[in-house]
N, CA, C and O atoms as a Maestro MAE file, in Angstrom:
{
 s_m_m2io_version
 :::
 2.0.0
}

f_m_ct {
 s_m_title
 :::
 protein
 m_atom[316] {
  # First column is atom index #
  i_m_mmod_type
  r_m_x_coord
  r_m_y_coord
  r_m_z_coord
  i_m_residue_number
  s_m_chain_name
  s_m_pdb_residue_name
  s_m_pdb_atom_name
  i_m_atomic_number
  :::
  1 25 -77.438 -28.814 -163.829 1 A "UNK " " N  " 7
  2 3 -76.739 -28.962 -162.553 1 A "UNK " " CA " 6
  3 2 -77.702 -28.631 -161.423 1 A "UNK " " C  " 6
  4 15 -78.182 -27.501 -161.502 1 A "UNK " " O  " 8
  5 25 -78.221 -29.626 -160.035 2 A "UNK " " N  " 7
  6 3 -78.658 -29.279 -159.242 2 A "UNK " " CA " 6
  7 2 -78.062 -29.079 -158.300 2 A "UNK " " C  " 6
  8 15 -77.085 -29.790 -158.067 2 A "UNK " " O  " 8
  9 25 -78.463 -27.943 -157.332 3 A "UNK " " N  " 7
  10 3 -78.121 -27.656 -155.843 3 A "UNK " " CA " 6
  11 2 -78.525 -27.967 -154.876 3 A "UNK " " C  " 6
  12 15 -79.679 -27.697 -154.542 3 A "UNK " " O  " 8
  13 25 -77.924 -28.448 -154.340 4 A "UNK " " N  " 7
  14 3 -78.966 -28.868 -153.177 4 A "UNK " " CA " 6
  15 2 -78.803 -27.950 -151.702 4 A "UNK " " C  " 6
  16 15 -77.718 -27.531 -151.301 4 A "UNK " " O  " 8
  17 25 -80.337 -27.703 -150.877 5 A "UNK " " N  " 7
  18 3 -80.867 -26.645 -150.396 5 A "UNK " " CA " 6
  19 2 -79.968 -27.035 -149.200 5 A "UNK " " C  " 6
  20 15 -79.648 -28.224 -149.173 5 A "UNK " " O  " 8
  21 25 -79.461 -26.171 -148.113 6 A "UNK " " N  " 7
  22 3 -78.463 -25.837 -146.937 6 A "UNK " " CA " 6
  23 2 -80.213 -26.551 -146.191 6 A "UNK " " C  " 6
  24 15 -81.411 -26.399 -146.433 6 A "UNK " " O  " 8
  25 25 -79.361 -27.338 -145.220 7 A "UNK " " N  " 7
  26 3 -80.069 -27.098 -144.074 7 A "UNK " " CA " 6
  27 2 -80.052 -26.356 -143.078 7 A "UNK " " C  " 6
  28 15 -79.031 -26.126 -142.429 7 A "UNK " " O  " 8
  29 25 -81.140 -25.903 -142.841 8 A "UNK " " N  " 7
  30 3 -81.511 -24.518 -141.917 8 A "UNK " " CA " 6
  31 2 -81.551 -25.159 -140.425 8 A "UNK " " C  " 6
  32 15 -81.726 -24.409 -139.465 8 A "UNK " " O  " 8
  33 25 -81.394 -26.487 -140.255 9 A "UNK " " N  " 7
  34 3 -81.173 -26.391 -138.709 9 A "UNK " " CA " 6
  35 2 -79.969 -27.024 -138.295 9 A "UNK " " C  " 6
  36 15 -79.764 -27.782 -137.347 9 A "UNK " " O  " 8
  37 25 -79.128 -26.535 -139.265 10 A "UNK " " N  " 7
  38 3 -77.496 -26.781 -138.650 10 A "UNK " " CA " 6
  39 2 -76.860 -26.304 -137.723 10 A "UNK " " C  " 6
  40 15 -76.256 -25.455 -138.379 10 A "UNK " " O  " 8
  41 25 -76.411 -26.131 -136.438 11 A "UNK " " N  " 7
  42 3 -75.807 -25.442 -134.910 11 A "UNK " " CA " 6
  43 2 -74.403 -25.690 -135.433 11 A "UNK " " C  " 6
  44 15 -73.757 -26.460 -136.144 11 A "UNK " " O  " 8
  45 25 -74.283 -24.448 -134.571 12 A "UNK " " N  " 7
  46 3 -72.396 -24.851 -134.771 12 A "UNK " " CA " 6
  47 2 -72.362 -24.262 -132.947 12 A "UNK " " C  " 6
  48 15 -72.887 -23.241 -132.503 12 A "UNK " " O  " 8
  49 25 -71.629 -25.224 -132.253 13 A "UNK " " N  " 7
  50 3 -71.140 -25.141 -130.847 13 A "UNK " " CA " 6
  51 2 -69.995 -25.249 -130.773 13 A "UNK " " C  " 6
  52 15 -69.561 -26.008 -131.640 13 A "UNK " " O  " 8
  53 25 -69.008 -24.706 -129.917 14 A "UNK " " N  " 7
  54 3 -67.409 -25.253 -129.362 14 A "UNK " " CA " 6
  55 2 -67.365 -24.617 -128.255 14 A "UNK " " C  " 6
  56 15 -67.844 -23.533 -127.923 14 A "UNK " " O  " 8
  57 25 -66.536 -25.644 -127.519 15 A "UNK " " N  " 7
  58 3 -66.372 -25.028 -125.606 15 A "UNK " " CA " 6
  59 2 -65.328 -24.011 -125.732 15 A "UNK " " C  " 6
  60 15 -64.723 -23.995 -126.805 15 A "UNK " " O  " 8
  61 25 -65.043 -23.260 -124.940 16 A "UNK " " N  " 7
  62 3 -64.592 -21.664 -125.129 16 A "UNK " " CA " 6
  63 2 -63.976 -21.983 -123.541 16 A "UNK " " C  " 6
  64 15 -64.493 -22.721 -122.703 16 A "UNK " " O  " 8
  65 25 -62.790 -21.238 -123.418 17 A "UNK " " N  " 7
  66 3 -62.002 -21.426 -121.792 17 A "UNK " " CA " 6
  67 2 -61.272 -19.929 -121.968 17 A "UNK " " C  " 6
  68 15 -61.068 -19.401 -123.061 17 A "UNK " " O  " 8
  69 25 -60.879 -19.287 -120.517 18 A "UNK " " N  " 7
  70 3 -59.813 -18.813 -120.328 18 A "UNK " " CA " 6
  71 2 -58.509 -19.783 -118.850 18 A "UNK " " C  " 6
  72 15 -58.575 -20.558 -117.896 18 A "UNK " " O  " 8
  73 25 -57.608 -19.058 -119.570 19 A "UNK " " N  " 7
  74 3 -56.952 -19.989 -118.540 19 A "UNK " " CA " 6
  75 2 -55.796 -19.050 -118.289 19 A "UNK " " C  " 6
  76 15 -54.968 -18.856 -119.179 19 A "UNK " " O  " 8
  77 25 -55.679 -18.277 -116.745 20 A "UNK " " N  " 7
  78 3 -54.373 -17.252 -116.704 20 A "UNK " " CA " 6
  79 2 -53.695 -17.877 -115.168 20 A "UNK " " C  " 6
  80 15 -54.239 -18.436 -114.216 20 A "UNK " " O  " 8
  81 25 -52.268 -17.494 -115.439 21 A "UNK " " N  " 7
  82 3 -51.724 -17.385 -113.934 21 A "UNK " " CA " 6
  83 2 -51.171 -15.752 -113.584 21 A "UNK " " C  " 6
  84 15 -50.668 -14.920 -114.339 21 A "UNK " " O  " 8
  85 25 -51.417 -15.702 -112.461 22 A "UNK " " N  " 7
  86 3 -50.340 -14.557 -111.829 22 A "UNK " " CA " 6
  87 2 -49.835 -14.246 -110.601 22 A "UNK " " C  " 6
  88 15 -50.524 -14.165 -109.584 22 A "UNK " " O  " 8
  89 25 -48.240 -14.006 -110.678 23 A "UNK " " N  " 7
  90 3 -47.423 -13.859 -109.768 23 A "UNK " " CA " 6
  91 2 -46.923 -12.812 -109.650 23 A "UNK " " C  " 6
  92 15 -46.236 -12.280 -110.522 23 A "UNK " " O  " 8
  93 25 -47.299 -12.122 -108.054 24 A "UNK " " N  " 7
  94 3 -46.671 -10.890 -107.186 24 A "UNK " " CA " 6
  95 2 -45.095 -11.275 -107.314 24 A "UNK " " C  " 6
  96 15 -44.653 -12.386 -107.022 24 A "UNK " " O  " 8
  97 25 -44.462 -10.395 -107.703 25 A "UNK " " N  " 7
  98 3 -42.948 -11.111 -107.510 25 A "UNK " " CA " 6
  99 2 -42.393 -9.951 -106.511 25 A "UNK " " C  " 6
  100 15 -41.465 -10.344 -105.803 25 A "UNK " " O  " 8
  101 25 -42.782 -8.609 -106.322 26 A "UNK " " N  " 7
  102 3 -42.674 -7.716 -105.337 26 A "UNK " " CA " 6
  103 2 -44.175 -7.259 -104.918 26 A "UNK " " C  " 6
  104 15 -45.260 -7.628 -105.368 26 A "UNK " " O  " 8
  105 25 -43.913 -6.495 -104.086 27 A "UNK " " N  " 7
  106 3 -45.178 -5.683 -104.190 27 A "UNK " " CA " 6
  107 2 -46.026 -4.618 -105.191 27 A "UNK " " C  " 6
  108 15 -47.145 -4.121 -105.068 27 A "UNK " " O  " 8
  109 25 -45.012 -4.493 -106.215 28 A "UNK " " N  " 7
  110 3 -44.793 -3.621 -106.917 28 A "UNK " " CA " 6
  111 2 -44.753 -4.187 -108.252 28 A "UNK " " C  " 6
  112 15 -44.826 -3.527 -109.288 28 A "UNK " " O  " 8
  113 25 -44.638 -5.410 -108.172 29 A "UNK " " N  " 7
  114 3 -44.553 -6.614 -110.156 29 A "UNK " " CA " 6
  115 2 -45.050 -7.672 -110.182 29 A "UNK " " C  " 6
  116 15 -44.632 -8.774 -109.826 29 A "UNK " " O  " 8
  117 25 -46.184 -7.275 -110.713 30 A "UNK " " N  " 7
  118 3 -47.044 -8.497 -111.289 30 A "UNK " " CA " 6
  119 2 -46.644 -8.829 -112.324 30 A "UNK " " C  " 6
  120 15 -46.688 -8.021 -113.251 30 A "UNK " " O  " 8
  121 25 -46.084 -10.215 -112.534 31 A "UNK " " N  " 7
  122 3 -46.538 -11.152 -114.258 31 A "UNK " " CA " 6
  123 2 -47.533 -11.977 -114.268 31 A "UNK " " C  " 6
  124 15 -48.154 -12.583 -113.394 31 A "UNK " " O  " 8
  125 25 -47.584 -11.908 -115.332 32 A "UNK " " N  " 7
  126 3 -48.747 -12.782 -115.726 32 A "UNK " " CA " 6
  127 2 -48.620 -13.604 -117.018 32 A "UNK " " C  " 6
  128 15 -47.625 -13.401 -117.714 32 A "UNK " " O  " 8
  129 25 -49.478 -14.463 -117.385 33 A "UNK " " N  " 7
  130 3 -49.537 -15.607 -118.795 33 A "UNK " " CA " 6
  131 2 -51.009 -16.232 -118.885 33 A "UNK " " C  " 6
  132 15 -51.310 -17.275 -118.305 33 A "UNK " " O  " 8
  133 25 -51.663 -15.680 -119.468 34 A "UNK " " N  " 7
  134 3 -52.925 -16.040 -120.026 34 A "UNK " " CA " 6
  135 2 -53.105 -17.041 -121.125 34 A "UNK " " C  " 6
  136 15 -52.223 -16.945 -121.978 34 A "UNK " " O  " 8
  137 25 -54.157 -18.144 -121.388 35 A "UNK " " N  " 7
  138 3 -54.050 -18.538 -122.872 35 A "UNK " " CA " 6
  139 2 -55.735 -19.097 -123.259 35 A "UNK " " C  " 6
  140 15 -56.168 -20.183 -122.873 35 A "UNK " " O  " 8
  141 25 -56.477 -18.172 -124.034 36 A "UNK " " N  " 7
  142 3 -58.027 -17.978 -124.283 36 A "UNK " " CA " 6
  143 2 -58.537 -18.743 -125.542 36 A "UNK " " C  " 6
  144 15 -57.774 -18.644 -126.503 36 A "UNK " " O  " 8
  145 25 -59.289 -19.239 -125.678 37 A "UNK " " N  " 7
  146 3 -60.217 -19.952 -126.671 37 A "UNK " " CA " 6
  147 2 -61.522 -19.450 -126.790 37 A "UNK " " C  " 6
  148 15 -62.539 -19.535 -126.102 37 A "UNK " " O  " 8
  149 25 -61.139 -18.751 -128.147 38 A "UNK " " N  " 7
  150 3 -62.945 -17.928 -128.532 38 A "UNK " " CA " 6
  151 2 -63.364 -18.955 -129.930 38 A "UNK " " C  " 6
  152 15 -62.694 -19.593 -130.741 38 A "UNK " " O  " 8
  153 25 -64.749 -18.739 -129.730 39 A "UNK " " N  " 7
  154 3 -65.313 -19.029 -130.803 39 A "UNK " " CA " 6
  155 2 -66.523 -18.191 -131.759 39 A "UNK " " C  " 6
  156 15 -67.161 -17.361 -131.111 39 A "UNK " " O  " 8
  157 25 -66.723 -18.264 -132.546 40 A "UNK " " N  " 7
  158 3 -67.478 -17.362 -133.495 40 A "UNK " " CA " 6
  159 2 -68.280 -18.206 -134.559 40 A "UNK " " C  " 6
  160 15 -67.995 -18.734 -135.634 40 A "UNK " " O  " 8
  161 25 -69.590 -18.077 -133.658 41 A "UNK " " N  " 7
  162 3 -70.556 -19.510 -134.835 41 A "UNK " " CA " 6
  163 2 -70.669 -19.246 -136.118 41 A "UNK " " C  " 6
  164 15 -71.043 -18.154 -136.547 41 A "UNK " " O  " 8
  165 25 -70.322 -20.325 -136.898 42 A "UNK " " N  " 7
  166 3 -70.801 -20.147 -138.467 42 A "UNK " " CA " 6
  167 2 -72.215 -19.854 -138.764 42 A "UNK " " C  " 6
  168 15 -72.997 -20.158 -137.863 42 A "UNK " " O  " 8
  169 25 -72.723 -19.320 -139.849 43 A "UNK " " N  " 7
  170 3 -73.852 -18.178 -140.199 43 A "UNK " " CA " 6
  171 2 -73.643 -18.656 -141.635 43 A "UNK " " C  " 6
  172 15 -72.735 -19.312 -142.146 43 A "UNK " " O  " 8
  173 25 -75.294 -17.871 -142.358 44 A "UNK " " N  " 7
  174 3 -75.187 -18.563 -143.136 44 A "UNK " " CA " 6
  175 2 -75.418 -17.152 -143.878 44 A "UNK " " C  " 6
  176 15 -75.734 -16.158 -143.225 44 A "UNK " " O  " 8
  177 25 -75.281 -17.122 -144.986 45 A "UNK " " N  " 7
  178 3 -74.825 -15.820 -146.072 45 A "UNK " " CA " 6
  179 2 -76.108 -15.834 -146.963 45 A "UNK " " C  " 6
  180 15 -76.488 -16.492 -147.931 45 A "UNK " " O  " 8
  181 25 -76.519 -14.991 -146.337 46 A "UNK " " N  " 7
  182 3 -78.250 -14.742 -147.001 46 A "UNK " " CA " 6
  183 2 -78.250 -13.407 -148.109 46 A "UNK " " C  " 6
  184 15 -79.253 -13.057 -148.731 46 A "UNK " " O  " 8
  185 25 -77.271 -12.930 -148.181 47 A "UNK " " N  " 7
  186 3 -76.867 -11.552 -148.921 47 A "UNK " " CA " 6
  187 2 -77.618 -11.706 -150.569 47 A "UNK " " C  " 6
  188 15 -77.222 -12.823 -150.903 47 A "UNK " " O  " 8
  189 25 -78.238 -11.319 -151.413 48 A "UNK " " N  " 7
  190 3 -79.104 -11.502 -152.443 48 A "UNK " " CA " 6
  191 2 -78.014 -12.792 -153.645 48 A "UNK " " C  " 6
  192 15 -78.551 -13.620 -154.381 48 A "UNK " " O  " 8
  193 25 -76.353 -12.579 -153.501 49 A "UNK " " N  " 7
  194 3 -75.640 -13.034 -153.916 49 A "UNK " " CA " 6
  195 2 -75.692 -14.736 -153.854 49 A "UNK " " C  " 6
  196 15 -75.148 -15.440 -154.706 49 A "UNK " " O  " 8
  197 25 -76.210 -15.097 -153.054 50 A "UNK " " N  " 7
  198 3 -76.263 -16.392 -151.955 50 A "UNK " " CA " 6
  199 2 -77.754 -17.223 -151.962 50 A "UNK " " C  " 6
  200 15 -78.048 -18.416 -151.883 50 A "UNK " " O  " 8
  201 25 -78.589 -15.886 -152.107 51 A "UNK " " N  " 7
  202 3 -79.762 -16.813 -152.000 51 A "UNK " " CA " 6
  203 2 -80.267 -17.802 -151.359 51 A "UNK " " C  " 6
  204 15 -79.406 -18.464 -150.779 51 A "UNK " " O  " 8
  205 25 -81.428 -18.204 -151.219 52 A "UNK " " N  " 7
  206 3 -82.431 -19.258 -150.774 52 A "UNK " " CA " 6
  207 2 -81.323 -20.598 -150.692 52 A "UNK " " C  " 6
  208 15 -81.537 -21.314 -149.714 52 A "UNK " " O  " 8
  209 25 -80.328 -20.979 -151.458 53 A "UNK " " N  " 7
  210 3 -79.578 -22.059 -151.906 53 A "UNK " " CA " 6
  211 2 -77.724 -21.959 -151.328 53 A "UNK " " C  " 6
  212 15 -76.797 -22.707 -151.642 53 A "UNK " " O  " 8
  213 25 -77.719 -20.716 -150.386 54 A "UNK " " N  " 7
  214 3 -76.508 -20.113 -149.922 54 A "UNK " " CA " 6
  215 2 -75.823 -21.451 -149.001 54 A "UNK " " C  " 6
  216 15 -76.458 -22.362 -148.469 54 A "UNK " " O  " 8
  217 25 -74.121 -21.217 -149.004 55 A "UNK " " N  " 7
  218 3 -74.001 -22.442 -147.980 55 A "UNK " " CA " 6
  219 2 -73.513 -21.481 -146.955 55 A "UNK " " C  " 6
  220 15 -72.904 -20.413 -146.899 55 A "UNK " " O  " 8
  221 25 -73.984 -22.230 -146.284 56 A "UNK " " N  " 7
  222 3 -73.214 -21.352 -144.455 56 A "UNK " " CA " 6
  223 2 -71.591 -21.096 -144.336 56 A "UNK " " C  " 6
  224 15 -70.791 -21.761 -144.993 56 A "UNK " " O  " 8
  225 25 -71.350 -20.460 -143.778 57 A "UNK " " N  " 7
  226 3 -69.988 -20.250 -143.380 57 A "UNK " " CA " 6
  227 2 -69.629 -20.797 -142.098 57 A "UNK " " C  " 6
  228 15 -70.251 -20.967 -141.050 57 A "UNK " " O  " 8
  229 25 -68.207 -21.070 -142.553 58 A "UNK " " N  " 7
  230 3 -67.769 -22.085 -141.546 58 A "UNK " " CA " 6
  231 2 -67.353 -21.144 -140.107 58 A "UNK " " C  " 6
  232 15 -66.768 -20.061 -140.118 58 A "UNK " " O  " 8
  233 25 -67.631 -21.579 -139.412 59 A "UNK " " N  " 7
  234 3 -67.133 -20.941 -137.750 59 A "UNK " " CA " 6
  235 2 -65.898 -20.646 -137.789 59 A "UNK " " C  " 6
  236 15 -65.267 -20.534 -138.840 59 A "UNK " " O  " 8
  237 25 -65.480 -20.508 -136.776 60 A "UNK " " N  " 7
  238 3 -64.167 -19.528 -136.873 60 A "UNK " " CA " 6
  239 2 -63.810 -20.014 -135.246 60 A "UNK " " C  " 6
  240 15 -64.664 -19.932 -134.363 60 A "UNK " " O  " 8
  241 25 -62.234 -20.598 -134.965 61 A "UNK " " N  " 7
  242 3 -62.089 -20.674 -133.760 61 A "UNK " " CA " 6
  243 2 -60.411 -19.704 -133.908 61 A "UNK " " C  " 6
  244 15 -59.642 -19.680 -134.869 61 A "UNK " " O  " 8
  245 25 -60.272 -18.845 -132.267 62 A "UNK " " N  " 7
  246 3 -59.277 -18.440 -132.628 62 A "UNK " " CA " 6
  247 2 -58.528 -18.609 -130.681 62 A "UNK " " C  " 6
  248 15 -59.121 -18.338 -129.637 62 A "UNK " " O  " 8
  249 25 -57.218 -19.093 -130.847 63 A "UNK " " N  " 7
  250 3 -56.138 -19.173 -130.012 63 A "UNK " " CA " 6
  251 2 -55.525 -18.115 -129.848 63 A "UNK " " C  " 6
  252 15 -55.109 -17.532 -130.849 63 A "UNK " " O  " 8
  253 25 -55.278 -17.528 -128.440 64 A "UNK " " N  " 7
  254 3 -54.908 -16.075 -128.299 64 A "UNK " " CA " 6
  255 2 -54.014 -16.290 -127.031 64 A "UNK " " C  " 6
  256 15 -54.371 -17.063 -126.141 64 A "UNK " " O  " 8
  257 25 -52.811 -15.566 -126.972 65 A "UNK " " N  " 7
  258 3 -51.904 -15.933 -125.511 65 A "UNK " " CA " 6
  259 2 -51.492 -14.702 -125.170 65 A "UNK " " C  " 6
  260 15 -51.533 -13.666 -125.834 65 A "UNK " " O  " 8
  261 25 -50.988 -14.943 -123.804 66 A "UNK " " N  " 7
  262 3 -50.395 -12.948 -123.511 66 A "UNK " " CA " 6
  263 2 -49.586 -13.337 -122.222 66 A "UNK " " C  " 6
  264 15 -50.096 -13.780 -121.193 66 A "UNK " " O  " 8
  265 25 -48.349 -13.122 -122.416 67 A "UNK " " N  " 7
  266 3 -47.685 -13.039 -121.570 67 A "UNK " " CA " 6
  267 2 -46.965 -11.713 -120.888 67 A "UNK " " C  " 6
  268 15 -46.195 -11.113 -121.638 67 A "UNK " " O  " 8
  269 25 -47.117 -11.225 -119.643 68 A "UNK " " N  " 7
  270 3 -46.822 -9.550 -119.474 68 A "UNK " " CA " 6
  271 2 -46.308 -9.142 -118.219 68 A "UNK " " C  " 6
  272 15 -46.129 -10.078 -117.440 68 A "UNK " " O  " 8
  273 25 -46.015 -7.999 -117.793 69 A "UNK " " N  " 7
  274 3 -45.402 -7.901 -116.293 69 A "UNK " " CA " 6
  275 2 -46.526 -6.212 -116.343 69 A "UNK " " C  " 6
  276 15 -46.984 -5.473 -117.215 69 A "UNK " " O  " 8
  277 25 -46.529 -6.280 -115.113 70 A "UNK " " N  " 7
  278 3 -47.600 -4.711 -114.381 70 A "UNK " " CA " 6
  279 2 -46.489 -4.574 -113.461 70 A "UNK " " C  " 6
  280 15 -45.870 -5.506 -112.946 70 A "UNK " " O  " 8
  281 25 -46.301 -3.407 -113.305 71 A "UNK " " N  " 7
  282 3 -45.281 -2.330 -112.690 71 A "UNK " " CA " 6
  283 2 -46.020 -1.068 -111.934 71 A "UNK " " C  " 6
  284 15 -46.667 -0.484 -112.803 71 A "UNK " " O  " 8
  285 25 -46.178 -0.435 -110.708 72 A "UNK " " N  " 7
  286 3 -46.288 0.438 -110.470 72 A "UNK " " CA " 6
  287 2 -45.055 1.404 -110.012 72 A "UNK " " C  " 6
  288 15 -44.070 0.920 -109.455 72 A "UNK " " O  " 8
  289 25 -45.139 2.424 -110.208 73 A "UNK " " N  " 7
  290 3 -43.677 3.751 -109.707 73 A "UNK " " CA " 6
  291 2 -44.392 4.548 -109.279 73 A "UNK " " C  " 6
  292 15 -45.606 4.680 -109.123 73 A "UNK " " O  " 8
  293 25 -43.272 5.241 -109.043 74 A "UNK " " N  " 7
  294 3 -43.978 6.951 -108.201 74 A "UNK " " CA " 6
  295 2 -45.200 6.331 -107.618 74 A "UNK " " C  " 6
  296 15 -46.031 5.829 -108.375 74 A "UNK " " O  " 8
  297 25 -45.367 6.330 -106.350 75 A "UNK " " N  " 7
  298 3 -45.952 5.841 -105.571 75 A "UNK " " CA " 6
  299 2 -47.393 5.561 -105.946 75 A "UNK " " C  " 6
  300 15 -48.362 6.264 -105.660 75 A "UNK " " O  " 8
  301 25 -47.387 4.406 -106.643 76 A "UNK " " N  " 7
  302 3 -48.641 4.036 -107.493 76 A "UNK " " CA " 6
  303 2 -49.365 5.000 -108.196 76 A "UNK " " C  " 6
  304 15 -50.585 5.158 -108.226 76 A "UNK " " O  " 8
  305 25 -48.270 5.780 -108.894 77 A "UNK " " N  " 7
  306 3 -48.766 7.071 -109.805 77 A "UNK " " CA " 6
  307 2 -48.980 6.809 -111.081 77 A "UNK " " C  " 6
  308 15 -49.783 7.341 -111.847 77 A "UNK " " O  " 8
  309 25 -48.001 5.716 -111.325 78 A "UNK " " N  " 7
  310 3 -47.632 5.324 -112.290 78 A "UNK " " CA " 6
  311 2 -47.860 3.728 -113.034 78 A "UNK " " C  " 6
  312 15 -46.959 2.976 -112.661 78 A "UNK " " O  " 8
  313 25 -48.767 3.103 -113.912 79 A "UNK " " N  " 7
  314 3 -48.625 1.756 -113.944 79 A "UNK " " CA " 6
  315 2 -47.981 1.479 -115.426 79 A "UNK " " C  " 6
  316 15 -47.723 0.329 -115.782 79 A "UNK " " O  " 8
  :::
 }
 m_bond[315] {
  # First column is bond index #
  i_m_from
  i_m_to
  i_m_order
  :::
  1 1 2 1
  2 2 3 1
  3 3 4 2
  4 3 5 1
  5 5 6 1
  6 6 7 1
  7 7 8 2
  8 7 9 1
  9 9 10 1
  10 10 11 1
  11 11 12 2
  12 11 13 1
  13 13 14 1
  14 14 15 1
  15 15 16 2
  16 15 17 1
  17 17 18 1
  18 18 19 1
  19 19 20 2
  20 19 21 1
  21 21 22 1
  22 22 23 1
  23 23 24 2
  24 23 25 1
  25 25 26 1
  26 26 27 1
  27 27 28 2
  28 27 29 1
  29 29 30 1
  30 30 31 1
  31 31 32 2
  32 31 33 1
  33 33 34 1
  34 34 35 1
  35 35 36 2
  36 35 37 1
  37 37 38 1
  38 38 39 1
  39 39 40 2
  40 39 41 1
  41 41 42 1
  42 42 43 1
  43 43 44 2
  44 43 45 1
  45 45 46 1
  46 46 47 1
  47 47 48 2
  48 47 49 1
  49 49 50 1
  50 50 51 1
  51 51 52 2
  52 51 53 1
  53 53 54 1
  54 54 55 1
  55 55 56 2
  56 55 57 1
  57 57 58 1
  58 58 59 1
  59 59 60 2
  60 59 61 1
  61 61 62 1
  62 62 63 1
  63 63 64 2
  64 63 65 1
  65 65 66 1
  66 66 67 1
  67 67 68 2
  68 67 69 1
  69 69 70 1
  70 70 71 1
  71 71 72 2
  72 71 73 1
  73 73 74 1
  74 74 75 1
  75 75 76 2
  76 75 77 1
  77 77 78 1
  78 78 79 1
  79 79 80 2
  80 79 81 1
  81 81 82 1
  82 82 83 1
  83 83 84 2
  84 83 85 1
  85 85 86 1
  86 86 87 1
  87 87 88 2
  88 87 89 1
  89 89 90 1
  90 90 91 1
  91 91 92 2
  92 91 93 1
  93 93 94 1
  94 94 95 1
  95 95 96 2
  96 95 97 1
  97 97 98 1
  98 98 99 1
  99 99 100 2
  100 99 101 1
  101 101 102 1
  102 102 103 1
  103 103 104 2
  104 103 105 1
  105 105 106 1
  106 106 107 1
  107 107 108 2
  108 107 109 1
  109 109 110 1
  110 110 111 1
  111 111 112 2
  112 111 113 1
  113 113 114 1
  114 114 115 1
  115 115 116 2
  116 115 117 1
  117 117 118 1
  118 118 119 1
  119 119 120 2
  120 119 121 1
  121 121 122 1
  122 122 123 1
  123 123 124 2
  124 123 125 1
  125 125 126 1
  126 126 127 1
  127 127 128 2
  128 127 129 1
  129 129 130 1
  130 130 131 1
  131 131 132 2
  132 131 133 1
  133 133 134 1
  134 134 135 1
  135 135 136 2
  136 135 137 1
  137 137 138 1
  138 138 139 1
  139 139 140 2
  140 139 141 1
  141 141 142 1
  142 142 143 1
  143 143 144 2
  144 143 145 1
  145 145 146 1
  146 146 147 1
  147 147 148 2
  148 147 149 1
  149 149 150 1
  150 150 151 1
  151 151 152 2
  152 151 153 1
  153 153 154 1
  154 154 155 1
  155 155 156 2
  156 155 157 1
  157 157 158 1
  158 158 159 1
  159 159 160 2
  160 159 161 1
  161 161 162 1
  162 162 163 1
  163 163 164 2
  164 163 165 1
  165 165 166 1
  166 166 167 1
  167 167 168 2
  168 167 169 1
  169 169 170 1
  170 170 171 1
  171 171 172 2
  172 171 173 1
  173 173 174 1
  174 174 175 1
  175 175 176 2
  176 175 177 1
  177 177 178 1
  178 178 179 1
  179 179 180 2
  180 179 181 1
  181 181 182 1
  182 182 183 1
  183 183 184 2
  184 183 185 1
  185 185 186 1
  186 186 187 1
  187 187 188 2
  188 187 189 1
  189 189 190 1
  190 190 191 1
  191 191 192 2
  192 191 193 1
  193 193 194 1
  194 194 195 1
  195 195 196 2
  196 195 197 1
  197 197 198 1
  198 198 199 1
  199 199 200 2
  200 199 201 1
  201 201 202 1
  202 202 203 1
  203 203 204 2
  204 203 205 1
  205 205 206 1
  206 206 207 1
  207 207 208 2
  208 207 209 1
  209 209 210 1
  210 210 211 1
  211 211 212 2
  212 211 213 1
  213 213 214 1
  214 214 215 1
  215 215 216 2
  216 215 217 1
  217 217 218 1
  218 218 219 1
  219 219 220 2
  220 219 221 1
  221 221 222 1
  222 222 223 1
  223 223 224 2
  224 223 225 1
  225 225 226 1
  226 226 227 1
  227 227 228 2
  228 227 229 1
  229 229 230 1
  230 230 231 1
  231 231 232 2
  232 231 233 1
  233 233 234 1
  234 234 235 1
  235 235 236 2
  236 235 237 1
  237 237 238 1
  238 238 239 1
  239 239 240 2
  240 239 241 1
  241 241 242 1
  242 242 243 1
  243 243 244 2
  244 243 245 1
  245 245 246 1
  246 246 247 1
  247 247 248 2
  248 247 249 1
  249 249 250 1
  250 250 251 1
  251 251 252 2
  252 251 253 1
  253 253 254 1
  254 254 255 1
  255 255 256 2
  256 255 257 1
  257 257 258 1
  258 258 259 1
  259 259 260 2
  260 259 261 1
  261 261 262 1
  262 262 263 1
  263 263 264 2
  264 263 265 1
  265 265 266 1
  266 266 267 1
  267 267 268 2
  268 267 269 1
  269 269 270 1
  270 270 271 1
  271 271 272 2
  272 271 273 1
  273 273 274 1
  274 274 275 1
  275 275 276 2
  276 275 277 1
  277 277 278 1
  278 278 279 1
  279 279 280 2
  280 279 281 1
  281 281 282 1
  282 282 283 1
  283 283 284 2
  284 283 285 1
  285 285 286 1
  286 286 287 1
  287 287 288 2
  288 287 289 1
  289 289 290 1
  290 290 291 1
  291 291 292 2
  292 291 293 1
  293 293 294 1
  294 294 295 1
  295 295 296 2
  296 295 297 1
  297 297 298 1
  298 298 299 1
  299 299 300 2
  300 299 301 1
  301 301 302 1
  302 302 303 1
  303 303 304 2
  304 303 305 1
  305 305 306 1
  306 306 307 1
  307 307 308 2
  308 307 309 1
  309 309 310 1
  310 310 311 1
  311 311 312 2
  312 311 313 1
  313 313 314 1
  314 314 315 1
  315 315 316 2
  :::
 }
}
């Protein structure tokens, strides 16, 4: 059985954004709604297990959202 060798000049790229809104609804309450795109380049697994003949690991993209309200009290003592 042959293996055949990883190429070593493989890139891994992806476009990455944040994207939030936020609204004063008093002076005193902020909401907000965020929604982020990270990425995490694939690498290749050189660990003695893997060897010269290792295949890369695949990238990793991850979708993340947050929707929230900010409150201050007691005279901005408190958030």
């Amino acid at each position: 059985m042959e293996t055949a060798l990883t190429d070593s000049q493989t890139t891994f790229s992806k476009l990455t954004w944040r994207l939030s809104f936020d609204h004063h609804f008093t002076d005193n309450l902020l909401g907000y709604l965020s929604y982020n795109r990270g990425f995490k380049s694939g690498v290749y697994n050189t660990i003695p297990a893997g060897g010269p003949n290792a295949q890369p690991v695949n990238p990793e993209v991850l979708d993340a959202y947050e929707l929230g309200i900010k409150s201050d009290a007691l005279d901005h003592r408190l958030r």
